[in-house]
MIKEBA-713063 format. One record per residue: z, x, y of N, C-alpha, C in turn; residue in three letters; residue number from 1. Coordinates in nm, 2 decimals, decimal comma, padded with zeros to 4 digits. Each point is the difference from the previous one (the first is absolute). Example, Ala and Ser with C-alpha at 12.3 -4.5 7.8 and 13.67 -1.06 7.14 Angstrom:
# MIKEBA-713063
R     n.pz     n.px     n.py    ca.pz    ca.px    ca.py     c.pz     c.px     c.py   res     n
R    00,78    01,32   -00,57    00,00   -00,09    00,12    00,00    00,09    00,12   ALA     1
R   -00,07   -00,04    00,11    00,00    00,09    00,11    00,08   -00,08    00,11   SER     2
END
This chain:
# MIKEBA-713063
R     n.pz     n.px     n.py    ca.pz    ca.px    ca.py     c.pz     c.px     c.py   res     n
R    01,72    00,82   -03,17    00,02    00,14    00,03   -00,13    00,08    00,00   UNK     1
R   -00,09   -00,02   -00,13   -00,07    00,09    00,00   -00,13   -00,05    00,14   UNK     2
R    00,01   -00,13   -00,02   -00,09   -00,07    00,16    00,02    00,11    00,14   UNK     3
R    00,12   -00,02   -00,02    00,04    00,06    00,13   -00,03    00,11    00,02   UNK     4
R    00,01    00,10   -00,08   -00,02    00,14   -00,04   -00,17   -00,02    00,04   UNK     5
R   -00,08   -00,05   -00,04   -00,15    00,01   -00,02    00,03   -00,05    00,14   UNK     6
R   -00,01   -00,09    00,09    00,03   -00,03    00,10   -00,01    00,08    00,11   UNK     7
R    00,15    00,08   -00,02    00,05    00,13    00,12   -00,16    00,09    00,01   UNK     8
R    00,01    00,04   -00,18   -00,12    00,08   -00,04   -00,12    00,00    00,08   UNK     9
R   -00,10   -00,13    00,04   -00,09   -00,06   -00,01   -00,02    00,04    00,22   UNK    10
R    00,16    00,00    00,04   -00,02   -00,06    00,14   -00,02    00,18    00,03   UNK    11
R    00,12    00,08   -00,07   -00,04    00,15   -00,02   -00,10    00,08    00,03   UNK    12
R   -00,09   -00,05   -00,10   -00,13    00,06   -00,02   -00,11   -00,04    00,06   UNK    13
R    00,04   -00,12    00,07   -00,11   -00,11    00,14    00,00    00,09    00,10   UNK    14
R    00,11    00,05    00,00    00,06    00,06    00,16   -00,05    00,13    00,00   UNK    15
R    00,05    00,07   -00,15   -00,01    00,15    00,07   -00,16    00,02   -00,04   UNK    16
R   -00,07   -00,04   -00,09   -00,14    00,02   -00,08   -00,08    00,03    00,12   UNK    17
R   -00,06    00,16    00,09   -00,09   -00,03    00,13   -00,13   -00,03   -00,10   UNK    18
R   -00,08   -00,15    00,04   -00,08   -00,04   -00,04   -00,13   -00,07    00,09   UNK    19
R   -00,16    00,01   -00,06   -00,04    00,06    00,11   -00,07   -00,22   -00,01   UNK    20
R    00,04   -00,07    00,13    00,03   -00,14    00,00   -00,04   -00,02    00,16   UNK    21
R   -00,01   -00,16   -00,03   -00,01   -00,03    00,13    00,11   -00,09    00,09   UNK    22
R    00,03   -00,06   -00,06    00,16   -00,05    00,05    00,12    00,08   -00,02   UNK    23
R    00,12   -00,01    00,00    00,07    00,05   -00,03    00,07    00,02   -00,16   UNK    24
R   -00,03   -00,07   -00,05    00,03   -00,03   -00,17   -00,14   -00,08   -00,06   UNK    25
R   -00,09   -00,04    00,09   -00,11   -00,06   -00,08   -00,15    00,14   -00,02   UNK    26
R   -00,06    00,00   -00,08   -00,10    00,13    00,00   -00,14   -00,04    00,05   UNK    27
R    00,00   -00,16    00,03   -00,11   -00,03    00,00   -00,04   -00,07    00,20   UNK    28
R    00,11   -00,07    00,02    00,03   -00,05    00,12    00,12   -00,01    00,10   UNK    29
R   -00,02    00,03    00,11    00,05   -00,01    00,14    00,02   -00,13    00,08   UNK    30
R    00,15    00,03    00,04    00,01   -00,14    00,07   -00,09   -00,03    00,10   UNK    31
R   -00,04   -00,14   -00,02   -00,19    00,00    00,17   -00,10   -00,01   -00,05   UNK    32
R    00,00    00,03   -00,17   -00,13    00,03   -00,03   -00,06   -00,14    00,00   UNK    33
R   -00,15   -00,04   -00,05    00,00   -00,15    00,00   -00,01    00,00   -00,15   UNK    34
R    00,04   -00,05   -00,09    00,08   -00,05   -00,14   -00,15   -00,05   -00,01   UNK    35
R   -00,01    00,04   -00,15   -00,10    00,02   -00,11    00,02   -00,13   -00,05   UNK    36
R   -00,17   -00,05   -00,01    00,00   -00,15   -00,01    00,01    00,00   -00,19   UNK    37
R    00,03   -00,14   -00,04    00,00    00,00   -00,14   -00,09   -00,14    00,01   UNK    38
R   -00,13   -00,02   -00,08   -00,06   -00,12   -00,03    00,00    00,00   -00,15   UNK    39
R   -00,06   -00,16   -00,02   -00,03   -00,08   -00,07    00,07    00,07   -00,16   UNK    40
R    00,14   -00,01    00,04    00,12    00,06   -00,12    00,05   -00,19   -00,06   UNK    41
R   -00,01    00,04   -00,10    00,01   -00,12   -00,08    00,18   -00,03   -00,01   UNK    42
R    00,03   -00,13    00,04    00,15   -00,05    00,06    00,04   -00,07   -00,16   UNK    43
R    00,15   -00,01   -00,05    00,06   -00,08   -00,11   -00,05   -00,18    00,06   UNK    44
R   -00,04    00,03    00,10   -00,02   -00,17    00,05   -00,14   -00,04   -00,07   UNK    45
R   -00,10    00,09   -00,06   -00,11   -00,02    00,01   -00,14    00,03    00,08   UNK    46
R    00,07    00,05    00,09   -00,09   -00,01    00,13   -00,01    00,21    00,04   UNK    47
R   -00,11   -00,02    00,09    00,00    00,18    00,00    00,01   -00,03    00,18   UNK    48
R    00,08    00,12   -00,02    00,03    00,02    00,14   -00,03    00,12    00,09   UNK    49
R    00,01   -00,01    00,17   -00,04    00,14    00,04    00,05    00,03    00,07   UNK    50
R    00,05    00,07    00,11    00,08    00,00    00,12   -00,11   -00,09    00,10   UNK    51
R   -00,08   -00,02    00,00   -00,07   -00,04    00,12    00,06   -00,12   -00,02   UNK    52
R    00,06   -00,14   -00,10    00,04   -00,10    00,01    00,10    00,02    00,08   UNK    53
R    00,04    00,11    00,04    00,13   -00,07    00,05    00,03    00,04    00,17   UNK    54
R   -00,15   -00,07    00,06    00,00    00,02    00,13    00,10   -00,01    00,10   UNK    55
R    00,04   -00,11   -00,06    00,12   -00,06    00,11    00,12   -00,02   -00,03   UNK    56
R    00,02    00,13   -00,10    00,16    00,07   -00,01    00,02    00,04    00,16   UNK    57
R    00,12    00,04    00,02    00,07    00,01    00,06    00,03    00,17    00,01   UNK    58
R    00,08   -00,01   -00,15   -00,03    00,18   -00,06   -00,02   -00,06   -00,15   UNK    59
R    00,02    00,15   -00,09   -00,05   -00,02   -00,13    00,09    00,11   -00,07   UNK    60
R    00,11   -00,05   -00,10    00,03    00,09   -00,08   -00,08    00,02   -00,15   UNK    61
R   -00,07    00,13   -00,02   -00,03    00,02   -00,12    00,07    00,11   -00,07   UNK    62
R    00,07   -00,05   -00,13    00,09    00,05   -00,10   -00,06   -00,01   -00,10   UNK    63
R   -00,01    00,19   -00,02   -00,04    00,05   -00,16    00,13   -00,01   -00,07   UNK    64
R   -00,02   -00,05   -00,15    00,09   -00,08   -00,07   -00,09   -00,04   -00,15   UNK    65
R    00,11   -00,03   -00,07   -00,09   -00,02   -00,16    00,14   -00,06   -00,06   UNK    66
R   -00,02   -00,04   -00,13    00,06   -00,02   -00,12    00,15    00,06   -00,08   UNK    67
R   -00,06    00,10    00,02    00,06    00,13   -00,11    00,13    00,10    00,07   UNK    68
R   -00,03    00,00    00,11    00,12    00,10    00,09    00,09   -00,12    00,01   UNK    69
R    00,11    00,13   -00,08    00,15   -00,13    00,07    00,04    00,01    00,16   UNK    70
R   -00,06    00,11    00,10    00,02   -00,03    00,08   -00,07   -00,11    00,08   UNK    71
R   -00,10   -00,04   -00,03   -00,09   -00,10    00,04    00,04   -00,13   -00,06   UNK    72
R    00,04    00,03   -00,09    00,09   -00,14   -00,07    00,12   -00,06    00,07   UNK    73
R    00,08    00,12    00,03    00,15   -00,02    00,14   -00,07   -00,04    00,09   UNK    74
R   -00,14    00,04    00,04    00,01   -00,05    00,16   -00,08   -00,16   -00,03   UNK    75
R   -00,03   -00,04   -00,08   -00,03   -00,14   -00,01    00,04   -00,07    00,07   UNK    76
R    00,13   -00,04   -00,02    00,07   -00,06    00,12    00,04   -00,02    00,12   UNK    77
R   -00,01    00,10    00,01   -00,04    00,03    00,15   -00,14    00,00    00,06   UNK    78
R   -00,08    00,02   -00,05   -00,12   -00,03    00,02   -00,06   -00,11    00,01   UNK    79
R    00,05   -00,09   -00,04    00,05   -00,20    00,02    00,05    00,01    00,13   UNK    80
R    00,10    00,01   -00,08    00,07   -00,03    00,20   -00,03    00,06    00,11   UNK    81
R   -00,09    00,10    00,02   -00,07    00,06    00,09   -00,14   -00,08    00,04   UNK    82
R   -00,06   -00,06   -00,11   -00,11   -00,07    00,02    00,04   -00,17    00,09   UNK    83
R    00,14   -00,01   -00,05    00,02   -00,11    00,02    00,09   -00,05    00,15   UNK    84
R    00,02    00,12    00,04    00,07    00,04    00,14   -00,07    00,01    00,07   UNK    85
R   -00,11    00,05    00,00   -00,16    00,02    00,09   -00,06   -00,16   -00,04   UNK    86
R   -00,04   -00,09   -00,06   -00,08   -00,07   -00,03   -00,05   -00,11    00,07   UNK    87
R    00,07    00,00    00,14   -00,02   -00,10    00,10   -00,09    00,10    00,13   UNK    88
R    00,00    00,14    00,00    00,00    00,09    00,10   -00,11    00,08   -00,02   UNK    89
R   -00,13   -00,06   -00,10   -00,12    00,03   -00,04   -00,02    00,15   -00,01   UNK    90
R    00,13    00,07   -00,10   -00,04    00,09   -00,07   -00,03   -00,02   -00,14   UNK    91
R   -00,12    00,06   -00,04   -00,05   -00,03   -00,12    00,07    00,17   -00,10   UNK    92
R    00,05   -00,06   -00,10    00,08    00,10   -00,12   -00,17    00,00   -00,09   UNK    93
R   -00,03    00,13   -00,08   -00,10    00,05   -00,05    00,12    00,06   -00,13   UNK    94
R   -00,02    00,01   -00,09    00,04    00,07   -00,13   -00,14    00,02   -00,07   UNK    95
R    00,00    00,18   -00,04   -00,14    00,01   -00,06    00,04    00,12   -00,15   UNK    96
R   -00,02   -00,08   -00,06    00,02    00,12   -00,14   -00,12    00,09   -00,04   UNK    97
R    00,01    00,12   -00,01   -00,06    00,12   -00,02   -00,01    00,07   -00,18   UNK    98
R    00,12   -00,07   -00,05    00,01    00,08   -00,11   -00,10   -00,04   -00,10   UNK    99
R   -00,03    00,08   -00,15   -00,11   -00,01   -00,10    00,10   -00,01   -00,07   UNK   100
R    00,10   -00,03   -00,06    00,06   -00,02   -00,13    00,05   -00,17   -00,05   UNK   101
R   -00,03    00,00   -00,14    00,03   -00,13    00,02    00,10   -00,10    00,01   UNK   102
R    00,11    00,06    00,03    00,13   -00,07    00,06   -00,04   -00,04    00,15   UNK   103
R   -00,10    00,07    00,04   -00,07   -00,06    00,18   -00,10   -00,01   -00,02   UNK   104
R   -00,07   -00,09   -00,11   -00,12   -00,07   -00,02    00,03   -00,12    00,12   UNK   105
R   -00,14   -00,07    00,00   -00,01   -00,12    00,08    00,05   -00,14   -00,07   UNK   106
R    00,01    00,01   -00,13    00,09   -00,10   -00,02    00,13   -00,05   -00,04   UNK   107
R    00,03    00,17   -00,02    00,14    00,05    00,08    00,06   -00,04    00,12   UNK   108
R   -00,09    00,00    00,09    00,05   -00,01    00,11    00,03   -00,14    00,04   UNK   109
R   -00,11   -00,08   -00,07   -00,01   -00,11    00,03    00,18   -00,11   -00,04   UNK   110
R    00,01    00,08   -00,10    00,08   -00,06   -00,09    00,17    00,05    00,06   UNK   111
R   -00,03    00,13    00,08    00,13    00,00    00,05   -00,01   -00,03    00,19   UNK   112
R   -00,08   -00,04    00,02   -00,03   -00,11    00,12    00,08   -00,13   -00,03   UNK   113
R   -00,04   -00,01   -00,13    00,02   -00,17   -00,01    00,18    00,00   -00,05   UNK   114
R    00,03    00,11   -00,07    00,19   -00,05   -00,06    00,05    00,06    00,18   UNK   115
R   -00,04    00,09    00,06    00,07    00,03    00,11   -00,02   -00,07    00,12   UNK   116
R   -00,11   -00,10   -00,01    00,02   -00,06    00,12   -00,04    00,11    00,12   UNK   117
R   -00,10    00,03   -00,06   -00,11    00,09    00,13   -00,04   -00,10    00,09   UNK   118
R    00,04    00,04    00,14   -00,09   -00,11    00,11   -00,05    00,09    00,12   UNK   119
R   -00,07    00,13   -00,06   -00,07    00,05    00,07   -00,14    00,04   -00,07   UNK   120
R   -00,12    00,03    00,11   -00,08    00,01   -00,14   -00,01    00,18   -00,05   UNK   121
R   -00,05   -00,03   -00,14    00,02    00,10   -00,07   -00,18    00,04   -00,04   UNK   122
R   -00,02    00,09   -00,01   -00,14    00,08   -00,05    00,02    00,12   -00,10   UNK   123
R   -00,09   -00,02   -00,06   -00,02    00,09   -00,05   -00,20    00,13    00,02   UNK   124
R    00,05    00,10    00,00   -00,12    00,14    00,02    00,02    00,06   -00,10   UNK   125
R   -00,10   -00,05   -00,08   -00,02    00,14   -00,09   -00,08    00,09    00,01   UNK   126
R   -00,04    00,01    00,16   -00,09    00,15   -00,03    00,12    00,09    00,10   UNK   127
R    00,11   -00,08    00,00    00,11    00,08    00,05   -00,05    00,07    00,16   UNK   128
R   -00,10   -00,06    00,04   -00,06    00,05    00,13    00,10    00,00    00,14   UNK   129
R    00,02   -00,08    00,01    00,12   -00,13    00,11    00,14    00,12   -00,02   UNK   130
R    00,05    00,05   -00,12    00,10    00,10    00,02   -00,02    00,14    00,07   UNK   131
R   -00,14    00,05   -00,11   -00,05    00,12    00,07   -00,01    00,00    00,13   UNK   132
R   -00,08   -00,12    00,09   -00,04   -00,05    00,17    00,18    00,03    00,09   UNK   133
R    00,08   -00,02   -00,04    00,12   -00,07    00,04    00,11    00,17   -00,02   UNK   134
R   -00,07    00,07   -00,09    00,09    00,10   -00,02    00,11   -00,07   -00,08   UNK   135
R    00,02   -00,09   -00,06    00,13   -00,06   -00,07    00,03    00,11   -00,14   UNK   136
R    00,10    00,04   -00,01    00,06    00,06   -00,15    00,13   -00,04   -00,06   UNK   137
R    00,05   -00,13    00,04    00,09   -00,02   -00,06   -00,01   -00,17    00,00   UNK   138
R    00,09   -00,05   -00,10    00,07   -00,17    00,00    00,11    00,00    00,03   UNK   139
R    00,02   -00,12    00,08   -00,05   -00,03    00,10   -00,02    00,12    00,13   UNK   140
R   -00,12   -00,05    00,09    00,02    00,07    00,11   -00,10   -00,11    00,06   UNK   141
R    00,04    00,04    00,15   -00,04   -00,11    00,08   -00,06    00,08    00,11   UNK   142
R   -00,08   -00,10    00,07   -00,09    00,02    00,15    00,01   -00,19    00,07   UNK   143
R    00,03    00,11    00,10   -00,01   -00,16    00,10   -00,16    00,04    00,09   UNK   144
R   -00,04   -00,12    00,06   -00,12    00,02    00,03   -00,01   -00,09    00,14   UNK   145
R    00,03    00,04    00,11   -00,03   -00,10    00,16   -00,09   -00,05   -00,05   UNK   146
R    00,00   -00,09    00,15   -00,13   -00,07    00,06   -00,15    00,07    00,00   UNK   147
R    00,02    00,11    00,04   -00,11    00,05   -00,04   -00,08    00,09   -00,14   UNK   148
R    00,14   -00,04   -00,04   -00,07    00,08   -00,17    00,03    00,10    00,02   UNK   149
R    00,13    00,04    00,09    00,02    00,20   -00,04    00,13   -00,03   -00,08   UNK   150
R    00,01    00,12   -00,06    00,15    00,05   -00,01    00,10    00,02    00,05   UNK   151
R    00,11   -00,11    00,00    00,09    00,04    00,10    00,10    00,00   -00,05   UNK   152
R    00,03    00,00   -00,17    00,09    00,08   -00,06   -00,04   -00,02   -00,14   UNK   153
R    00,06    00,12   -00,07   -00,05   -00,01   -00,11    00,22    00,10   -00,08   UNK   154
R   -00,07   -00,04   -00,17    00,12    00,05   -00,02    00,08   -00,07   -00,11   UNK   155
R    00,13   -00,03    00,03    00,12   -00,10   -00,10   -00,02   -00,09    00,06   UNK   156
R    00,08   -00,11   -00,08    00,03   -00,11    00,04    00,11   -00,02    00,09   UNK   157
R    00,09    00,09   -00,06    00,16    00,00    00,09    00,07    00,13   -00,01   UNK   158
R    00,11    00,02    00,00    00,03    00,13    00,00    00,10    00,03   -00,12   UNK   159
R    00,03   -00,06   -00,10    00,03   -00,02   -00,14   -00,11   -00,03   -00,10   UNK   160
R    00,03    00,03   -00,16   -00,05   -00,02   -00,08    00,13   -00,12   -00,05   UNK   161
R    00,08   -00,01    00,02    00,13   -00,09   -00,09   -00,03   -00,10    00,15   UNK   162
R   -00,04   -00,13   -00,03    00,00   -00,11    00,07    00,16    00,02    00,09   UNK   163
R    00,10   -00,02   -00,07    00,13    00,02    00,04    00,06    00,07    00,09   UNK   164
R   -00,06    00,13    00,05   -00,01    00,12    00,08   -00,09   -00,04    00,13   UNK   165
R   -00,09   -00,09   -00,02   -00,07    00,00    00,13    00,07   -00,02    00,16   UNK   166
R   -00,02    00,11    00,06    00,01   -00,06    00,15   -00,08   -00,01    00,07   UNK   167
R   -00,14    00,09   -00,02   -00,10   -00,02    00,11   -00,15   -00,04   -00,09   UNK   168
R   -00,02   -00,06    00,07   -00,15   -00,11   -00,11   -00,07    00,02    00,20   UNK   169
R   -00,09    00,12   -00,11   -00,10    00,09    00,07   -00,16   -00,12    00,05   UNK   170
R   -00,02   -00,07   -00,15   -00,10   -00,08    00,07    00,03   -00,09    00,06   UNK   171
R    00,09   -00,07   -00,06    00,03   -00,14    00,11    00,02    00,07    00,11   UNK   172
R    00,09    00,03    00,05   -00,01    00,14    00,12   -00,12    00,02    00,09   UNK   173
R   -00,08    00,04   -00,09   -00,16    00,07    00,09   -00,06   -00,16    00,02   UNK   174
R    00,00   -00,08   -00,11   -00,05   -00,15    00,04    00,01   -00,09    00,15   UNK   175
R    00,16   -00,01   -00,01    00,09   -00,04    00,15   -00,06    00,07    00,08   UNK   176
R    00,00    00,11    00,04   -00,06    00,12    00,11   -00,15   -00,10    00,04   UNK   177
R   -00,10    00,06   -00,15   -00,07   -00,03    00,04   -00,11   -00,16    00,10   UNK   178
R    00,13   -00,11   -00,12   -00,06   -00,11    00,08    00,08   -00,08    00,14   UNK   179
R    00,12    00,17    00,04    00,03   -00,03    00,15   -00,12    00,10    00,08   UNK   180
R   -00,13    00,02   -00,08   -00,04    00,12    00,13   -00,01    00,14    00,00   UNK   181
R    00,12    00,02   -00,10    00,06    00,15    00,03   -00,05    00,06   -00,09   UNK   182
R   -00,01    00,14   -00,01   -00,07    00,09   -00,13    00,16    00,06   -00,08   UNK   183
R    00,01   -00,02   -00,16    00,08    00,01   -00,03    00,12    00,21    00,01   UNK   184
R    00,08   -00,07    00,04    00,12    00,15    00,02   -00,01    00,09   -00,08   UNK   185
R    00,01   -00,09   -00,13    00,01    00,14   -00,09   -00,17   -00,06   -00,15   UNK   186
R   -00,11    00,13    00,04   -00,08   -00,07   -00,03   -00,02    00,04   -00,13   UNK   187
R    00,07    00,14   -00,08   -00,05    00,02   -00,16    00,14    00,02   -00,06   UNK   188
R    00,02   -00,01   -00,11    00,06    00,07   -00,06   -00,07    00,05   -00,19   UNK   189
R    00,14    00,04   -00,05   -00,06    00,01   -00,13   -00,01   -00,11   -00,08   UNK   190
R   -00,09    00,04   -00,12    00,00   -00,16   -00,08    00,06    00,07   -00,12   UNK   191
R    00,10   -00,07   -00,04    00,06    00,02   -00,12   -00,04   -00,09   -00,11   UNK   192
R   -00,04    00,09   -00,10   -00,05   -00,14   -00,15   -00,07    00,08   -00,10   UNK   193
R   -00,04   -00,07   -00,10   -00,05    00,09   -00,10   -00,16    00,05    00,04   UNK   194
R   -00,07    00,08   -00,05   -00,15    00,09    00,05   -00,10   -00,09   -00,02   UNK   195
R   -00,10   -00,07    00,08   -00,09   -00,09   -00,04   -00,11    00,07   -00,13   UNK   196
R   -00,03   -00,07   -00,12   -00,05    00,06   -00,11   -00,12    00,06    00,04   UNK   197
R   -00,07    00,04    00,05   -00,14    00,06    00,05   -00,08    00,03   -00,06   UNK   198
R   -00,10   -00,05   -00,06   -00,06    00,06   -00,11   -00,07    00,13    00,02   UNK   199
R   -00,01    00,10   -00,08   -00,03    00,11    00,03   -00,17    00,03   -00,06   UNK   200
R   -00,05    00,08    00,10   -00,16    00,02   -00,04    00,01    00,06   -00,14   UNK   201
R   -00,10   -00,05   -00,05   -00,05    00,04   -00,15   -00,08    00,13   -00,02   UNK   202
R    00,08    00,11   -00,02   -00,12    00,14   -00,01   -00,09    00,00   -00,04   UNK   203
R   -00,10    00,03    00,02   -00,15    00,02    00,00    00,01    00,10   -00,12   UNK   204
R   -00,08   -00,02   -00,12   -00,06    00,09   -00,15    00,02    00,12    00,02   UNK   205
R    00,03    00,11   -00,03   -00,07    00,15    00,00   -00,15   -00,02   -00,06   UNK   206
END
């Protein structure tokens, strides 16, 4: 109940808040833009990663996400089977954690990679840069990314927070479109989830 309530709340205050942005719900980016590179971000695999490896994606979902939000926790599963639905059709899944606390430490992550059966790769930023670039403020929230590295939707995953409710699954959606050609129909929406932790600048002495 009280989910829901925070929920209604959350889509409320997206809508009416006039805020001064460049997408329609993101403050930072516009669908078209060309998507803000992330390098040499250190992967639960060991290895550091960048977007340039992933030349010969097809497209590229990257999903801000962490540990600690139960709503990023619900979409776990889905976030599998999304990775695993695409996996022949050379979209590459990106999961990048942003937060500073230690429930979304790095070996935190590592550790709930490994009981959940994460088969996408996961990174972690701690100079939280890759969020700020992306305009992301919540867990989960997602961006898809064409052939040519723009944005061609950004937003939810689907159009539920209760797995159970879903009828439209926005990214798979924009994915299909886009590896028939087509530029996705519906290209933003809102991202529902908890506030990504952001560390806040440190006041300067009097």
């Amino acid at each position: 109940m009280l989910r829901s309530i925070f929920i209604a709340g959350t889509i409320l205050m997206l809508a009416s808040t006039p805020l001064a942005q460049a997408g329609k719900y993101n403050p930072v980016l516009s669908i078209g833009d060309k998507a803000p590179a992330w390098k040499d971000l250190p992967g639960i695999d060991g290895k550091r990663h960048s977007l340039s490896e992933l030349k010969n994606a097809e497209a590229i979902v990257l999903v801000f996400t962490c540990n600690s939000c139960p709503y990023a926790i619900d979409y776990e599963e889905r976030l599998i089977a999304l990775t695993k639905k695409f996996a022949d059709s050379k979209v590459s899944v990106v999961a990048v954690n942003v937060n500073k606390i230690p429930e979304d430490n790095f070996e935190a992550m590592r550790e709930r990679a490994k009981t959940q059966g994460f088969n996408f790769t996961y990174l972690f930023d701690e100079t939280q840069q890759i969020a700020k670039d992306y305009g992301a403020t919540y867990t989960p929230e997602f961006f898809v990314l064409d052939r040519q590295r723009k944005i061609a939707y950004m937003g939810a995953l689907d159009d539920s927070p209760n797995a159970k409710k879903v009828k439209v699954q926005h990214v798979a959606t924009a994915l299909t479109q886009l590896l028939a050609n087509k530029q996705p129909a519906l290209k933003e929406t809102i991202a529902i989830g908890c506030r990504i932790r952001m560390e806040r600048p440190r006041r300067k002495p009097k």
